[in-house]
C-alpha positions in Angstrom: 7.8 16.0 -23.6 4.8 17.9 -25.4 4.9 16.1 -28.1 3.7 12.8 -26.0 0.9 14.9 -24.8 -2.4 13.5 -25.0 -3.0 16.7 -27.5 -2.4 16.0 -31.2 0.8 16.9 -32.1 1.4 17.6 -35.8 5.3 15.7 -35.1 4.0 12.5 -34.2 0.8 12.7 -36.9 3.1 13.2 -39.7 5.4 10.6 -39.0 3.6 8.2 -36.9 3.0 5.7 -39.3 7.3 5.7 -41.0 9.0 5.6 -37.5 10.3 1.7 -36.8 12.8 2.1 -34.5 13.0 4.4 -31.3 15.2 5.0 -28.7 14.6 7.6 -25.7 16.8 8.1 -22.6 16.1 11.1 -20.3 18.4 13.7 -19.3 17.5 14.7 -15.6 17.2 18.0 -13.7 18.0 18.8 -9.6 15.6 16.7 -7.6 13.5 15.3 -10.5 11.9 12.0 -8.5 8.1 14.6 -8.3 7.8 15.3 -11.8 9.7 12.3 -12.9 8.3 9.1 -11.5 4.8 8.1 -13.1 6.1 10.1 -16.7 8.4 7.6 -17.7 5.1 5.1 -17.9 3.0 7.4 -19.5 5.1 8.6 -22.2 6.2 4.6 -22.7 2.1 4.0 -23.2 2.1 7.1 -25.4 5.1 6.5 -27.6 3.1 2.4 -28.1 -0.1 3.9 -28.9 1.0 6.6 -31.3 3.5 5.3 -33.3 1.6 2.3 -35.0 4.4 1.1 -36.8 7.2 0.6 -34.4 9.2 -2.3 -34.2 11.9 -1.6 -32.1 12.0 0.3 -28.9 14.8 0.9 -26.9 13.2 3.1 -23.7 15.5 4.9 -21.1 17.4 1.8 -19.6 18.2 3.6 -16.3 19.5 1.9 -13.4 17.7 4.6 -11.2 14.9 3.2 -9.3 11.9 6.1 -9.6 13.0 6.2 -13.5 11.8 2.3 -14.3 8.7 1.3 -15.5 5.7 0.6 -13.1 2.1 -0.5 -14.2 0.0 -0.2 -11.4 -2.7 -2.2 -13.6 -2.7 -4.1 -16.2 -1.1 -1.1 -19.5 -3.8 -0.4 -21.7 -0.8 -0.7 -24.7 -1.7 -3.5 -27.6 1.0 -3.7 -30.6 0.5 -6.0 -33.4 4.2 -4.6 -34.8 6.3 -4.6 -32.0 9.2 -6.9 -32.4 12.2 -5.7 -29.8 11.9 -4.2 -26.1 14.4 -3.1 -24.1 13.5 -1.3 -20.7 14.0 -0.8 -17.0 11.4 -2.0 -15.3 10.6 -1.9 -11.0 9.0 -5.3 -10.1 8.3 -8.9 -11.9 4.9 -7.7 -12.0 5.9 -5.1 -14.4 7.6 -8.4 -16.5 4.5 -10.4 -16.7 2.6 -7.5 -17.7 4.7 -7.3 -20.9 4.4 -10.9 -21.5 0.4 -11.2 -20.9 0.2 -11.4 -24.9 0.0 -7.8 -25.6 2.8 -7.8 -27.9 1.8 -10.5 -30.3 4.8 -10.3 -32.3 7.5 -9.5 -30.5 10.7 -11.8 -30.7 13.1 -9.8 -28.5 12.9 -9.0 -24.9 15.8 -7.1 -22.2 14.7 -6.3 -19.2 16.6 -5.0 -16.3 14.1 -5.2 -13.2 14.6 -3.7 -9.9 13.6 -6.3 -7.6 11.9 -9.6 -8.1 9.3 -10.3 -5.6 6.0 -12.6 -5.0 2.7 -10.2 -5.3 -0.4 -10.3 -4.1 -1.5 -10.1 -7.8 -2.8 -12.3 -10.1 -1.3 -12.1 -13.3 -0.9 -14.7 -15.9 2.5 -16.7 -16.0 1.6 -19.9 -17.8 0.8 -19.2 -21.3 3.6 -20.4 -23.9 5.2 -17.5 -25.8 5.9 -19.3 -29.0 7.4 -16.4 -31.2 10.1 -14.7 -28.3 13.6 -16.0 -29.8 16.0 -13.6 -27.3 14.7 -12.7 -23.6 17.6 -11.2 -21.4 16.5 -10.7 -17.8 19.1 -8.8 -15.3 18.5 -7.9 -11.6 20.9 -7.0 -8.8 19.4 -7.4 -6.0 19.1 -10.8 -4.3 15.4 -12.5 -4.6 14.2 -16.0 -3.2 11.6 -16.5 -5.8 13.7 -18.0 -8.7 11.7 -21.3 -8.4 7.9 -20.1 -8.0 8.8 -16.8 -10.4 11.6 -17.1 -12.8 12.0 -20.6 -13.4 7.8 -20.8 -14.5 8.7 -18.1 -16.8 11.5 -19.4 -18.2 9.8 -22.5 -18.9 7.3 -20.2 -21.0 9.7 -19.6 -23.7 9.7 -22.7 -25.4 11.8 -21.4 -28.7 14.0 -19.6 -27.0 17.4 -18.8 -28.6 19.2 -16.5 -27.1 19.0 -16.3 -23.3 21.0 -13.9 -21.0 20.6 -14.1 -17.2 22.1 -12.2 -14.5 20.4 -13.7 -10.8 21.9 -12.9 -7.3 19.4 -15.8 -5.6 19.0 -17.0 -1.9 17.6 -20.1 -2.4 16.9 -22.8 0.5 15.8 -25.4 -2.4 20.0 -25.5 -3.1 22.8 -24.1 -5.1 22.2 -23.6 -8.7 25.0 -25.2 -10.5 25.2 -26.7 -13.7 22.9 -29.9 -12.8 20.2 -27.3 -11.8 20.7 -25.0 -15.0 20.3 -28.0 -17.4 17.4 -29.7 -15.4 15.3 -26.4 -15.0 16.5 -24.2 -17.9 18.3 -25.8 -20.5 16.2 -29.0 -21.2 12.9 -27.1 -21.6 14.5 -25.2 -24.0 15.3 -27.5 -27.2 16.1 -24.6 -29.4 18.5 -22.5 -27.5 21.8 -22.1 -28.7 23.4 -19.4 -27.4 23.5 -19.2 -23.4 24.9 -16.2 -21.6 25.0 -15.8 -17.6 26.1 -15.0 -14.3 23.9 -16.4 -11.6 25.4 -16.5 -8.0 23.4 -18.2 -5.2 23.4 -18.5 -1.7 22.2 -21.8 0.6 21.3 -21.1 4.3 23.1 -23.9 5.7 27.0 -25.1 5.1 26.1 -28.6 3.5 28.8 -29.9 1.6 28.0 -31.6 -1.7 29.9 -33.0 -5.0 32.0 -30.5 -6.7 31.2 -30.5 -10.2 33.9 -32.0 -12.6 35.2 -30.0 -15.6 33.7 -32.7 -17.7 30.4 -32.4 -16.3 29.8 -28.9 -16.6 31.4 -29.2 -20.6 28.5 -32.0 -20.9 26.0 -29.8 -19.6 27.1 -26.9 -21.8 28.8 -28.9 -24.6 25.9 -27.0 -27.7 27.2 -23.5 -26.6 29.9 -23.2 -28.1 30.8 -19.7 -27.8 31.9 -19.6 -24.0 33.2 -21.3 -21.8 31.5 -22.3 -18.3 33.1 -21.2 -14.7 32.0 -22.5 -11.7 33.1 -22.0 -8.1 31.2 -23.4 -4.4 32.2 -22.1 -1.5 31.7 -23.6 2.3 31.2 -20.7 5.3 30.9 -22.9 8.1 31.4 -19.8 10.4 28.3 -17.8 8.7 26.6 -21.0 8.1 26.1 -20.8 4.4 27.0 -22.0 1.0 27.6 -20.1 -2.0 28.0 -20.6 -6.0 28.9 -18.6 -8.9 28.5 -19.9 -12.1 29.3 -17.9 -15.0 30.4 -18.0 -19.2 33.6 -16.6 -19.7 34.2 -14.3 -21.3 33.0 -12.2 -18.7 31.4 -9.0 -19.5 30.0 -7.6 -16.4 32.3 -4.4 -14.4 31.9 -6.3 -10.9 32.9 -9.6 -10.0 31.9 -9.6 -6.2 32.7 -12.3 -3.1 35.8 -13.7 -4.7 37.3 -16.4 -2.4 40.5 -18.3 -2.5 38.8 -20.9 -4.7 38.9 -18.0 -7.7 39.8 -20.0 -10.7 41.9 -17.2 -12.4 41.3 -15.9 -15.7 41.5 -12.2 -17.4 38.4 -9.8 -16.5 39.1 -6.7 -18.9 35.7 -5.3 -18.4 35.8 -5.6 -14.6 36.1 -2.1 -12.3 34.7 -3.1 -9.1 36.5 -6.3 -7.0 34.9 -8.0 -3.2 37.2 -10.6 -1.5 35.3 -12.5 1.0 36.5 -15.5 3.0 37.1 -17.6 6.5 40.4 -18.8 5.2 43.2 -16.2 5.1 44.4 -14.6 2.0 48.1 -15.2 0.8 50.3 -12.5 -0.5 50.3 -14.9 -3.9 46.5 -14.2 -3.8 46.3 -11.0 -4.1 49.2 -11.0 -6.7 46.5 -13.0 -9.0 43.9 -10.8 -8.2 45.6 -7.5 -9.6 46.8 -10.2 -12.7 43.0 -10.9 -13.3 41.4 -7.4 -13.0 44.1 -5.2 -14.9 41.9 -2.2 -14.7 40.5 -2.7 -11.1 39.6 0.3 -9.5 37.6 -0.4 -6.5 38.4 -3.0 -4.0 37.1 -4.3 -1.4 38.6 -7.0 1.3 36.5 -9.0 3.6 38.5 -11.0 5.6 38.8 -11.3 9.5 41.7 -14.1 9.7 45.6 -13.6 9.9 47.9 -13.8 7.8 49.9 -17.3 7.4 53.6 -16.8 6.8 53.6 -13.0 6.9 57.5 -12.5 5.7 58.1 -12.0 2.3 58.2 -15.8 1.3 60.3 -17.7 -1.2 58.9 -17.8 -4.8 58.8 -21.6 -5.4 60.7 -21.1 -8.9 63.7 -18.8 -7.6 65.1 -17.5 -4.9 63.8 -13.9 -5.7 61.1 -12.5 -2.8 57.7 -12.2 -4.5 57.2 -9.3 -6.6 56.1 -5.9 -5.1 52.1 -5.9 -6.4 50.7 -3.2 -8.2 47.3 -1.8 -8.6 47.8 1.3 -11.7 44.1 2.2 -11.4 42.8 1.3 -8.0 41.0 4.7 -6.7 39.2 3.1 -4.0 40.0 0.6 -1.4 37.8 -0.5 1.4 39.5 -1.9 4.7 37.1 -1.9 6.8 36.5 -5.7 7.6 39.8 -6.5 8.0 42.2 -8.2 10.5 44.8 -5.9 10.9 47.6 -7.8 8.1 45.6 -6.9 5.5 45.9 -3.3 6.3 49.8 -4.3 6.5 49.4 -6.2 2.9 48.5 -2.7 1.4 50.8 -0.2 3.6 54.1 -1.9 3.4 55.9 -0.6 0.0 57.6 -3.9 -0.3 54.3 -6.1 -0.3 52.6 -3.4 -2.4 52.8 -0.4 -4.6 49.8 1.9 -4.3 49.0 4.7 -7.5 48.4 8.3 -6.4 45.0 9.4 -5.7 43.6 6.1 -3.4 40.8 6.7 -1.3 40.9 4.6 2.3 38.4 3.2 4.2 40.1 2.1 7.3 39.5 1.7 11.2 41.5 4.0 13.3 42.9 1.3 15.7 44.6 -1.7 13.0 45.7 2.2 11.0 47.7 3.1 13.8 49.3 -0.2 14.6 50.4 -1.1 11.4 51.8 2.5 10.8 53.3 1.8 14.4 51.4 4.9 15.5 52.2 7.1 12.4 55.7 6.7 12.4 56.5 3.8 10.1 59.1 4.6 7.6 57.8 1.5 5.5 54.3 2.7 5.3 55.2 6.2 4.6 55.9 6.2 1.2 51.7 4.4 0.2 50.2 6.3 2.9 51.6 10.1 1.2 49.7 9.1 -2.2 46.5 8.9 -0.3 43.8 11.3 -1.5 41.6 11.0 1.2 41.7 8.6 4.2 37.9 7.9 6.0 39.1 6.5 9.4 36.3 4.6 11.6 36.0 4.6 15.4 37.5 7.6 16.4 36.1 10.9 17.7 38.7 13.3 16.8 41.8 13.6 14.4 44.8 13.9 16.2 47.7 16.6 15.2 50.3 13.6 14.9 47.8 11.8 12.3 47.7 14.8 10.1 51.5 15.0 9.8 51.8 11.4 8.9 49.2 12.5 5.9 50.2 16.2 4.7 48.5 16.1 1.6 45.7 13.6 2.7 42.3 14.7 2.7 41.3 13.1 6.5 37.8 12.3 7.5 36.9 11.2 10.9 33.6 8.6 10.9 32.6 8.2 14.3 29.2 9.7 12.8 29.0 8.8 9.1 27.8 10.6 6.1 25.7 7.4 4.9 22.7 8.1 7.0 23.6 5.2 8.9 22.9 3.4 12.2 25.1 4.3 14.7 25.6 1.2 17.1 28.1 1.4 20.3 29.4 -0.5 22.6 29.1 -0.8 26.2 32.4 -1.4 26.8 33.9 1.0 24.7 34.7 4.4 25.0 33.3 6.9 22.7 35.9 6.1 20.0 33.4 2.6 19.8 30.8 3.9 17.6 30.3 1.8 14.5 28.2 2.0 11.7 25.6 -0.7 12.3 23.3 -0.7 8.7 27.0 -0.4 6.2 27.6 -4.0 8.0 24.2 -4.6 7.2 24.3 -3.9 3.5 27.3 -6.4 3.3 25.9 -9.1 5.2 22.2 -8.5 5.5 22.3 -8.0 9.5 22.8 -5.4 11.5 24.6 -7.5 14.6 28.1 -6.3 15.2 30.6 -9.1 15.0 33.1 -9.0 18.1 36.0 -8.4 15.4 34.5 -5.0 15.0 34.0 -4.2 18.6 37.8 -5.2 19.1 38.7 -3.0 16.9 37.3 0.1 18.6 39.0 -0.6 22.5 
């Protein structure tokens, strides 16, 4: 770190004027946030002021938040040379400032921003950026601001090539779908051949509108040539809401979150980290396509507070076989925890599903010992024993009988939790009604209970 000391350093003033390209990333030490936080920015100013012939900078792309980029004011960084960024950055502010003409020549922009929120601020997000040919924005958490932030600055880039978006957007305006990608993106944009993204949205109310056609969406996309386009609206007339994801394919990203039964299918090689979410139940043949379309799944999470239809092992339209026993080979993690209790069956059961060794349960106490008809199940015995460590909810105390059914399970009770969470109870209840109030809040964005969950604790 001396060396980007405001000192001379005899490094940097032999070589500052041959170094083109650099790339940084920072190895961290125990509790770094002190020392860490405001030197990432100062050594990014440093490294642009000293070397005065870079062209390509590729600074410590961490997803950690205090390890981003901030500018509390406008940088004091100019470079006439500088034709590729790629950085972590904490607000849209930081964004702008990059693009306020400072970089004169640069052609090539990735950003991965925290959050993207309105400001206070005043900073420029109008003038035309003639020269930038690739800009790749990605942000995970959900904003509102895609018209009044990111659309104005989209519509900045008007020789734009390359774009790559990844947006998680609430956004009252409507769903963005195709129709709103070409009228807002794609026709400001005459030069752009090569469109990457994954944008999901969210609409406040349930309204129901046309479902785009195949063909549309191939007319909308038909100069990218390279991907294809998937789209998929959902209707959540219980949580009042309508969603979209619209994505090319093929899809790079590890997560594919929220996955109803409206998933279109397809092969997700890269994908680690599965949601299911829906008010309509999901079918044994469901999850049968889901371990088909995420091969190398190892975290899953199901959502999903309806039964069952047709619980029995059902007929296989093509034979007179039952349906397969499904397999997950690399699941490691799977979440139960907003489930009705068939689900928990769906898992359990050894001939609905065949679980690997090592799985680590997140399960309420109550729908666990009903489907395991109170740990004595012979057909649940065999998925429960390759547990590696079972986190039951609502429940004070592990009883003797539990830890027999689970002799080599590492048991956790989580009537208090180890996320620092909200503890919420019940009036009702009796002590074994404690849930974690802010974990239902992080998956729905409220910390209200729904009665399903109180249910499950009586």
């Amino acid at each position: 770190m001396k060396i980007f000391s405001n000192y001379k350093s005899p490094l940097i003033y032999k070589f500052k004027n041959q170094i083109s390209s650099f790339v940084i990333d920072f190895i961290s030490k125990l509790n770094p946030r002190a020392a860490i936080k405001d030197m990432h920015t100062l050594i990014f100013t440093q490294i642009l002021t000293k070397f005065t012939n870079l062209q390509y900078l590729k600074f410590d792309q961490s997803s950690i938040s205090f390890r981003r980029l901030s500018f509390v004011s406008p940088p004091t960084i100019i470079s006439s040379t500088l034709l590729e960024l790629y950085v972590s950055i904490r607000n849209f502010n930081d964004c702008l400032y990059l693009l306020d003409g400072r970089f004169t020549q640069l052609h090539t922009l990735h950003v991965n921003i925290y959050i993207i929120a309105s400001s206070h601020l005043t900073i420029n997000n109008k003038d035309k950026l003639p020269n930038l040919r690739f800009f790749s924005l990605h942000c995970d958490i959900y904003t509102d601001n895609y018209d009044n932030l990111i659309v104005p600055l989209l519509h900045r880039m008007l020789n734009l090539e390359k774009l790559d978006l990844f947006l998680r957007v609430n956004r009252e305006q409507g769903l963005i779908d195709d129709n709103e990608l070409k009228k807002n993106i794609i026709n400001y944009m005459s030069q752009l051949n090569k469109f990457i993204f994954n944008i999901y949205s969210r609409h406040s109310l349930p309204i129901q509108i046309d479902l785009p056609l195949n063909e549309n969406i191939h007319n909308t996309f038909e100069y990218f040539h390279d991907n294809q386009i998937i789209s998929c609206i959902d209707y959540f007339q219980e949580k009042r809401y309508s969603q979209c994801l619209i994505y090319s394919y093929p899809y790079k990203l590890k997560f594919y979150d929220r996955i109803s039964n409206k998933f279109p299918g397809g092969l997700f090689k890269y994908v680690c980290e599965v949601s299911l979410y829906d008010e309509y139940p999901f079918s044994h043949e469901f999850f049968r396509r889901i371990s088909k379309s995420f091969p190398f799944m190892k975290k899953l999470t199901v959502i999903n507070q309806k039964a069952q239809i047709n619980k029995q092992c059902m007929k296989s339209k093509y034979d007179d076989q039952n349906l397969s026993i499904i397999e997950y080979p690399h699941l490691t993690t799977l979440d139960l925890i907003e489930v009705h209790d068939d689900y928990v069956e769906q898992f359990l059961v050894d001939t609905k599903t065949c679980l690997p060794n090592n799985v680590f349960l997140f399960v309420f106490y109550r729908p666990l010992e009903k489907v395991t008809q109170n740990f004595q199940r012979e057909a649940t015995r065999i998925n429960c024993a390759k547990l590696r460590h079972l986190s039951m909810y609502g429940i004070s105390s592990i009883p003797e009988h539990v830890k027999d059914y689970f002799p080599h399970t590492v048991i956790s009770k989580s009537f208090q939790t180890t996320f620092n969470d909200l503890i919420v109870y019940d009036n009702d209840a009796d002590t074994n009604g404690a849930v974690c109030g802010t974990m239902y809040g992080a998956r729905h964005g409220s910390t209200s209970l729904p009665y399903e969950w109180i249910k499950k604790m009586v």
